[in-house]
C-alpha positions as CSV (number, residue, x, y, z in Angstrom):
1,X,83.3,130.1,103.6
2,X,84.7,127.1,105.1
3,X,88.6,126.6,104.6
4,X,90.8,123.9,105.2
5,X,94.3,124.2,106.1
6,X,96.3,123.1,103.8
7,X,107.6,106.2,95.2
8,X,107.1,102.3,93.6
9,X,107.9,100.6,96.9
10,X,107.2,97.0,98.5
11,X,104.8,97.0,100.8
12,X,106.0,97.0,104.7
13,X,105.3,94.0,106.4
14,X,105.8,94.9,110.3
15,X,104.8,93.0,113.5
16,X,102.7,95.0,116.2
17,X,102.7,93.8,119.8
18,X,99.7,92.8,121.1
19,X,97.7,93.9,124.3
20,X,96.4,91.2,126.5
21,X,92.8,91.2,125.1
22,X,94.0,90.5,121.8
23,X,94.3,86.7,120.9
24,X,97.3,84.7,121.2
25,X,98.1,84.2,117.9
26,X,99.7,86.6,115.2
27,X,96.7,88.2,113.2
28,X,97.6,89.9,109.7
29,X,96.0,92.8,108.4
30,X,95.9,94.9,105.1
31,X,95.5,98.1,104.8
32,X,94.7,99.5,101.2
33,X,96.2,102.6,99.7
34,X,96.4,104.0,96.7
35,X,99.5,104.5,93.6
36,X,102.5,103.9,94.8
37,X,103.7,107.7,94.3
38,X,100.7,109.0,96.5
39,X,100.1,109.9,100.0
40,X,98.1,107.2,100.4
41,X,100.1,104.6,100.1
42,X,102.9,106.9,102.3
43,X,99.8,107.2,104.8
44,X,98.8,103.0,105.0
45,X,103.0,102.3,105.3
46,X,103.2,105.3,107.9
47,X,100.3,103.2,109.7
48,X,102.3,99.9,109.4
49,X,105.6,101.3,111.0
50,X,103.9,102.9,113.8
51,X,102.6,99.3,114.8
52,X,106.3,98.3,113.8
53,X,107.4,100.4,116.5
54,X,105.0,99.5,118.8
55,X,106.5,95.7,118.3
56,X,109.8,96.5,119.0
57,X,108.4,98.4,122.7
58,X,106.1,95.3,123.4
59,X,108.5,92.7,122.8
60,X,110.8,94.4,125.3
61,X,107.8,94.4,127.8
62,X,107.4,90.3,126.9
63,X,104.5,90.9,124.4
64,X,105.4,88.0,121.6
65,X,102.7,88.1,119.9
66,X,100.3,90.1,117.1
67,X,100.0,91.5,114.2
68,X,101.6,91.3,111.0
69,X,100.2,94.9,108.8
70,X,100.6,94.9,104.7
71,X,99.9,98.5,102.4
72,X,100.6,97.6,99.5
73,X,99.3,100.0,96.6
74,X,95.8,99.7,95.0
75,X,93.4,101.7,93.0
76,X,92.5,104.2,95.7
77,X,89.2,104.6,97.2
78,X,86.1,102.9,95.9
79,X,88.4,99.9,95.2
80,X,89.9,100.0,99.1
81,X,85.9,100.6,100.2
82,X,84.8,97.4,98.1
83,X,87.6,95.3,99.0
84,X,87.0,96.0,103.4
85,X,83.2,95.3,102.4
86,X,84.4,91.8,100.6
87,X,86.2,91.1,103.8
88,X,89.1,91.3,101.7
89,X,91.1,94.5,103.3
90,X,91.1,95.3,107.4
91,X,91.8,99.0,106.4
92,X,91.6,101.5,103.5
93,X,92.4,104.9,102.9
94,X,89.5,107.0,101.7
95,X,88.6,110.2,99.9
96,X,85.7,111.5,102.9
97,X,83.3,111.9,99.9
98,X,83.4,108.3,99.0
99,X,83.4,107.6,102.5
100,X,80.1,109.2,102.7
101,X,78.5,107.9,99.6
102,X,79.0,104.7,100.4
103,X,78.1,103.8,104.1
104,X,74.9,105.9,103.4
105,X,74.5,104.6,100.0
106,X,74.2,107.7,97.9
107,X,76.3,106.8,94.4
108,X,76.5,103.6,92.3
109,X,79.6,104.4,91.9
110,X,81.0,102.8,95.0
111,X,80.0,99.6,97.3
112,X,77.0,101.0,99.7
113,X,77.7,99.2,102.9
114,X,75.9,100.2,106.7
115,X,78.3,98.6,108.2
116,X,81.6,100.5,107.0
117,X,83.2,102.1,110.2
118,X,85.4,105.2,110.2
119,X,88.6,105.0,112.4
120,X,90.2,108.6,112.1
121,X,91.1,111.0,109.5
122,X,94.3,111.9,107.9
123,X,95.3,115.1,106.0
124,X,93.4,117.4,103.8
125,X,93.4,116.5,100.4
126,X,92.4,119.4,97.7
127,X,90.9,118.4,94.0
128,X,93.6,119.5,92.0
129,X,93.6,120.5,88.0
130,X,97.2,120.4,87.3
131,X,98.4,121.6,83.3
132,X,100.8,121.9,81.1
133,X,102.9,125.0,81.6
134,X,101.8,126.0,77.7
135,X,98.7,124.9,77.6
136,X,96.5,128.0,77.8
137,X,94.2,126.4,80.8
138,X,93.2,128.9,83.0
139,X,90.0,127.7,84.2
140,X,88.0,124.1,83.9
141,X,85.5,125.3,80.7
142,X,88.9,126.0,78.7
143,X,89.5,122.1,78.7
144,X,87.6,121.7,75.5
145,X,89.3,119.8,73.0
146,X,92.1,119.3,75.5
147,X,93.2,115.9,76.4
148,X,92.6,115.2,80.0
149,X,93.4,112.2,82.3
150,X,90.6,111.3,84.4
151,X,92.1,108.9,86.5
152,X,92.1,105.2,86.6
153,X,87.9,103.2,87.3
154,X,88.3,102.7,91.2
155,X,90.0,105.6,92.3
156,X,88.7,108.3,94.2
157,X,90.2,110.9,91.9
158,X,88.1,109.4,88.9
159,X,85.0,109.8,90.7
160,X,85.4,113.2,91.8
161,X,86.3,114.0,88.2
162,X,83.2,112.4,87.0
163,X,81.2,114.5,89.6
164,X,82.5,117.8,88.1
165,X,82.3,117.2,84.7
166,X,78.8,116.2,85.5
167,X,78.2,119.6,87.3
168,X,79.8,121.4,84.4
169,X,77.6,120.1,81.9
170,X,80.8,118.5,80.3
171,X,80.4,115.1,79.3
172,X,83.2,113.2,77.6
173,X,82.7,115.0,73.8
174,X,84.0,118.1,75.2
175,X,86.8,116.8,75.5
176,X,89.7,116.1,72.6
177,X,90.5,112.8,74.4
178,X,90.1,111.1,77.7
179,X,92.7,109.0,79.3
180,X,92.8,106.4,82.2
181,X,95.9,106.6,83.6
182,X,96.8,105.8,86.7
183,X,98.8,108.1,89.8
184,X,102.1,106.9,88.6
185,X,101.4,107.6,84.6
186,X,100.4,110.7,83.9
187,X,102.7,113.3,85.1
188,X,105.1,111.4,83.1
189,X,102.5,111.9,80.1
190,X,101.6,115.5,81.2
191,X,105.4,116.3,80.7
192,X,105.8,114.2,77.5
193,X,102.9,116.0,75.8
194,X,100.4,113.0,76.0
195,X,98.0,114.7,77.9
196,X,97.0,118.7,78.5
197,X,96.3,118.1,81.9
198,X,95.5,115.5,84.5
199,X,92.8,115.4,88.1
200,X,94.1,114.3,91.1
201,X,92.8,114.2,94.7
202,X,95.7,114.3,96.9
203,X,97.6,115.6,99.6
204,X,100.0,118.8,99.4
205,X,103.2,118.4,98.6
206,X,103.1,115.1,97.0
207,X,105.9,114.0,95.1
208,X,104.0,112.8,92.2
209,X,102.5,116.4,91.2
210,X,106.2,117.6,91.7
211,X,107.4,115.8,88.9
212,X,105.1,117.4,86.5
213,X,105.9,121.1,88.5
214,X,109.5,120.5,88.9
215,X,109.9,118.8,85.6
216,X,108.4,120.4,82.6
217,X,106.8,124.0,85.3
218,X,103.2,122.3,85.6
219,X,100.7,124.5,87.0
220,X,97.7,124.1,89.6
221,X,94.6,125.8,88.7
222,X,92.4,127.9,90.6
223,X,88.8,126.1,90.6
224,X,86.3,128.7,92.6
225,X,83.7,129.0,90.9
226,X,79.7,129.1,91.7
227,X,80.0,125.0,90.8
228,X,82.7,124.2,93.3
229,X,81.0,126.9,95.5
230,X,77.7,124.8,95.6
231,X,79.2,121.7,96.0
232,X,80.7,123.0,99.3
233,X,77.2,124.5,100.4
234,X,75.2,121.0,99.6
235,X,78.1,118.7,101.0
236,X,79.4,118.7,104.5
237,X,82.7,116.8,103.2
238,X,83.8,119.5,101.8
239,X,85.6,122.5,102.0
240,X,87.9,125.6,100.1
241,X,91.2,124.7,99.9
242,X,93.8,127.0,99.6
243,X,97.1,125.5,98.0
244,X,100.1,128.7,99.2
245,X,102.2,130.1,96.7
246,X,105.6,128.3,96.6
247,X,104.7,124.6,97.6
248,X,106.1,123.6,93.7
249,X,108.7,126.0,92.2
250,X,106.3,126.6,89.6
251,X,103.3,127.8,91.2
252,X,103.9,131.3,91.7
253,X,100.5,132.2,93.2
254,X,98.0,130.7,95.8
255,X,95.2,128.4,94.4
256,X,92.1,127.8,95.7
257,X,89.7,124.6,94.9
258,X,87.5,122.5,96.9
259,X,88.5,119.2,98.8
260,X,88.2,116.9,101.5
261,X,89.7,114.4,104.2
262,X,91.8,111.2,103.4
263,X,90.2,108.9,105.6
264,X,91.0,105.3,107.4
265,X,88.3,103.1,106.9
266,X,87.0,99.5,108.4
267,X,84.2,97.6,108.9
268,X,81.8,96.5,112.0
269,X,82.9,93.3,111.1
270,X,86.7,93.3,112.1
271,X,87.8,92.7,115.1
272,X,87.5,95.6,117.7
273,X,90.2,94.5,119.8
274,X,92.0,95.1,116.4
275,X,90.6,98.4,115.6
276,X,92.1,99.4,119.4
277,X,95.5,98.4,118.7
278,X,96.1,100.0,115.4
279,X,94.5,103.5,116.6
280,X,96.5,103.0,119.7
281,X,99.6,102.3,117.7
282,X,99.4,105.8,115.6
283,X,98.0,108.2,118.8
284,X,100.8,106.9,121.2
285,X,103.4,107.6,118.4
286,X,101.7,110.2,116.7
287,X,104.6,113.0,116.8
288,X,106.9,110.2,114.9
289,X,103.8,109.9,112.2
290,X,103.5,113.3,111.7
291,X,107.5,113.3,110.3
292,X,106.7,111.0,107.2
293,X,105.1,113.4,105.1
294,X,104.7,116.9,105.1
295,X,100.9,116.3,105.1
296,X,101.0,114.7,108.5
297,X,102.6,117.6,110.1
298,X,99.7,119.4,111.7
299,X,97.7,116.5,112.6
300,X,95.7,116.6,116.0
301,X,93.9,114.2,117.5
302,X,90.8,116.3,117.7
303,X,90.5,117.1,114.2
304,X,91.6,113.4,113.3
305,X,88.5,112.2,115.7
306,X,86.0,114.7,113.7
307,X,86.9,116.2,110.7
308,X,85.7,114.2,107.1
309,X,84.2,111.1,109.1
310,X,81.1,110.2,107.8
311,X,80.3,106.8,109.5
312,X,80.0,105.7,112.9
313,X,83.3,105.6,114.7
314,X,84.5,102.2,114.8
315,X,84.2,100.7,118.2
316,X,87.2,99.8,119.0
317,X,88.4,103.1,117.7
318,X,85.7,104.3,120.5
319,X,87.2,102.3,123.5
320,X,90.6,104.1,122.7
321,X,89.3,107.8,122.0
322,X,87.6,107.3,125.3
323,X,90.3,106.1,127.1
324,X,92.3,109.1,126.1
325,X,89.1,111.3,127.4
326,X,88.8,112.8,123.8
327,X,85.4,111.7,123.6
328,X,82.9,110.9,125.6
């Protein structure tokens, strides 16, 4: 079987330095995230300080002009993937399922698009059923009558969700209630007895599951069954997952479940010259990048290049991987 190895804040505003191919004047770019207690939105600011500190390098060389980057906190995937197709986001981060739905148009749940571009990958990020510590959920079929957040329309989390509670055969009566709540609201409500149990599609640690493990002894369960099984046979984008004993105080044992790639998205349409200097921005500083988060810390080039990346490499991500000799 395949394996994987496993806060609210404004959103930076940094200046990158430009190479000579870019043009003149200052260009500003968004990158989309996700809730602001994610990795995502850690990952898009993590982006915008490497091009900060490639600003503070080329204005020493003379560079004085180029970018201005924003990654401020959205709804998480298929929002980021329709707001890049609208023209209305440079970047996104990206669960690689959505990724793959929508540049070859396989759900109706997110924007189909041709002309989305991948630029590189990120972290694995494992589906993760996280429950109250007295709940009496051991498996995904012992959520009936339990109240379950599903995760807010647009993210990535609420789509995966939706995907396994189709391939259970457990539509929304088998649950006792259904909730909506976003990344930042339901550990909160797991801990004040709102909710039994909430999804998320996330990278390990993240501060946001910690509050539920840390706070009221949350636990992460083991989803390995013949339906996650299948779903890593008939989709590429996927993998096991193993979650080690120990990452929250309160998980005592390893977990495995299924998961995929955060991904950075774009589109044919921006500018390659662009595309070039963001890439170029994270790979030249990439050991700095991989000190944000504890997700980051085994990054690699190679596996950033390949691994959960569905569309066609963006060209100008192209010119730099070349470059580098990475591809050919």
């Amino acid at each position: 079987m395949k394996k994987l190895l496993t806060t609210s804040a404004l959103a930076a505003m940094v200046s990158l330095g430009a190479s000579a191919s870019v043009q003149a004047e200052t260009k500003f770019i968004t990158i989309g995230t996700g809730g602001p207690t994610g990795v995502y939105f850690v990952a898009g600011n993590a982006i915008c300080r490497m091009i900060h500190k490639e600003a503070a390098e080329g204005r020493k060389e003379g560079r004085k002009h180029g970018f201005r980057c924003a990654a401020p906190s959205s709804n998480g995937s298929t929002y980021n993937l329709a707001q890049i197709s609208q023209g209305e986001f440079e970047f996104g981060v990206s669960q690689s399922d959505w990724q793959h739905y929508a540049v070859n148009g396989t759900s109706d749940k997110v924007v189909n698009d041709e002309g989305f571009r991948a630029v590189f990958s990120v972290h694995p990020e494992p589906f993760q059923l996280i429950v109250a510590a007295d709940s009496g959920i051991k498996s995904w079929m012992d959520l009936e009558g339990k109240k379950l957040n599903i995760g807010n329309p647009g993210s990535g989390q609420r789509g995966t969700t939706e995907l396994l509670m189709e391939r259970y055969g457990t539509d929304r009566d088998f649950f006792g209630l259904i909730t909506e709540m976003t990344s930042s609201e339901h550990s909160n409500a797991l801990c004040d007895g709102n909710i039994d149990a909430f999804t998320y599609v996330v990278g390990v640690p993240n501060s946001g599951v910690a509050v539920a493990t840390e706070g009221c002894g949350a636990q992460i369960v083991t989803l390995n069954t013949e339906v996650e099984q299948k779903l890593i046979e008939e989709r590429p984008f996927y993998a096991a997952t193993d979650i080690p004993a120990g990452v929250y105080s309160s998980q005592k044992e390893d977990v495995t479940t299924f998961g995929g790639y955060a991904t950075i998205v774009s589109h044919e349409n921006v500018d390659p010259d662009v595309v070039y200097e963001v890439v170029r921005a994270v790979f030249e500083n990439l050991d700095d990048f991989r000190g944000l988060h504890p997700a980051f810390a085994n990054l690699e080039p190679e596996s950033m290049i390949n691994n959960g990346n569905s569309a066609p490499l963006h060209e100008g991500a192209v010119r730099y991987y070349r470059e580098k000799g990475w591809i050919e």
